[in-house]
N, C-alpha and C positions, 0 to 999 in steps of 0.2 A: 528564385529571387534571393539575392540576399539578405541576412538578418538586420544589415541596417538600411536597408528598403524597408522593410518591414512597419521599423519604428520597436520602441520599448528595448530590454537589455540586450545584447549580443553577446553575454557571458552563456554559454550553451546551459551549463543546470539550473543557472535562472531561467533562461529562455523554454527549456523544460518545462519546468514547474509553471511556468505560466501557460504556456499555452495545453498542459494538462487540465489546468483550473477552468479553463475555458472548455475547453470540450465538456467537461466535467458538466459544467454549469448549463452549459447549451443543451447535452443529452436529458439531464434535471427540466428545465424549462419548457421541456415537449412532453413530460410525463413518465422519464423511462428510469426506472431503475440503475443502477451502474453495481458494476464490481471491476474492480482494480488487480490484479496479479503484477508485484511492483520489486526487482533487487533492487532498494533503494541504497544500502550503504548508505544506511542511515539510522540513529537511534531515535525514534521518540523526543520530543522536548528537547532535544538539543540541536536539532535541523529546524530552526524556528522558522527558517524563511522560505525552505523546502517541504519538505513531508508535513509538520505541523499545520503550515499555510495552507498546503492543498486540503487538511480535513479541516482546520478549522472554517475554509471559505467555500467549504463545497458542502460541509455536514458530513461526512464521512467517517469510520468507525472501522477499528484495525480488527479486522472479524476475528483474528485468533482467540482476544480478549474475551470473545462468547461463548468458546467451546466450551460445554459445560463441567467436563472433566477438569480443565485447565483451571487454577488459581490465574494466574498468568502468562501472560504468552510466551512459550518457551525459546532460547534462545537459539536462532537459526545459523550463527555463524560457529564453525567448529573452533575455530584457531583463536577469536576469543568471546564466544559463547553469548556475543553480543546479539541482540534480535534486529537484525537489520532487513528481513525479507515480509514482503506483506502481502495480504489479500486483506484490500481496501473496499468499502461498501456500504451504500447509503442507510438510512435507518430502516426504508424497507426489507432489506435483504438482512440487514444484522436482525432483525427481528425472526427471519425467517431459519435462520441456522437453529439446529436441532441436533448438530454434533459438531465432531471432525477430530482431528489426529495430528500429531507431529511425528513423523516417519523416523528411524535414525540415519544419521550418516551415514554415506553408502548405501541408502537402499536402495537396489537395483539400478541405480547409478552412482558412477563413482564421483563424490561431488563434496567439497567443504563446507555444503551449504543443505539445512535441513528442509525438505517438504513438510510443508503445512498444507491440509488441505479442508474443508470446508462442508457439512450436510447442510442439506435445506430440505 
């Protein structure tokens, strides 16, 4: 079907982010936990209508933020060191992290972009 069948934006990263907030929300309202694995190309507070929208309307929590090691979440993009990659997740699950790591560039893949990964 197409997106203006649908109804709501036909601009595809709106349309995205919308229909991510809804699954989001619909998974939430049956009682399930979520987690997110998201290349957003995106910073934090400056995607206000993307990325920020989906955590502030879903309750969601950029799990790197909790790694206990970390001050803050290290930056995932090499070329400019921006943090645009995320593992997203509701308060049950940030509660439940207990670690995790950011890998360097290149590790075991060859890749501009860093692994973060996540204990629970």
């Amino acid at each position: 079907m197409a997106m203006k069948e649908l109804g709501g934006s036909t601009e595809p990263r709106t349309r995205f982010n919308d229909d991510l907030i809804q699954a989001v929300n619909d998974n939430q309202a049956q009682g399930d936990e979520v987690v997110i694995s998201l290349d957003a190309n995106a910073v934090l507070s400056k995607d206000t209508n993307g990325l920020d929208k989906l955590l502030r309307e879903c309750g969601l929590y950029n799990l790197a933020a909790f790694i206990p090691e970390h001050n803050d979440p290290p930056g995932t993009y090499e070329h400019s060191g921006r943090h645009i990659d995320y593992l997203i997740g509701t308060e049950g699950v940030k509660n439940a992290v207990i670690g995790g790591r950011a890998l360097t560039y290149n590790h075991d893949i060859e890749s501009d972009h860093r692994v973060i990964f996540v204990d629970f």
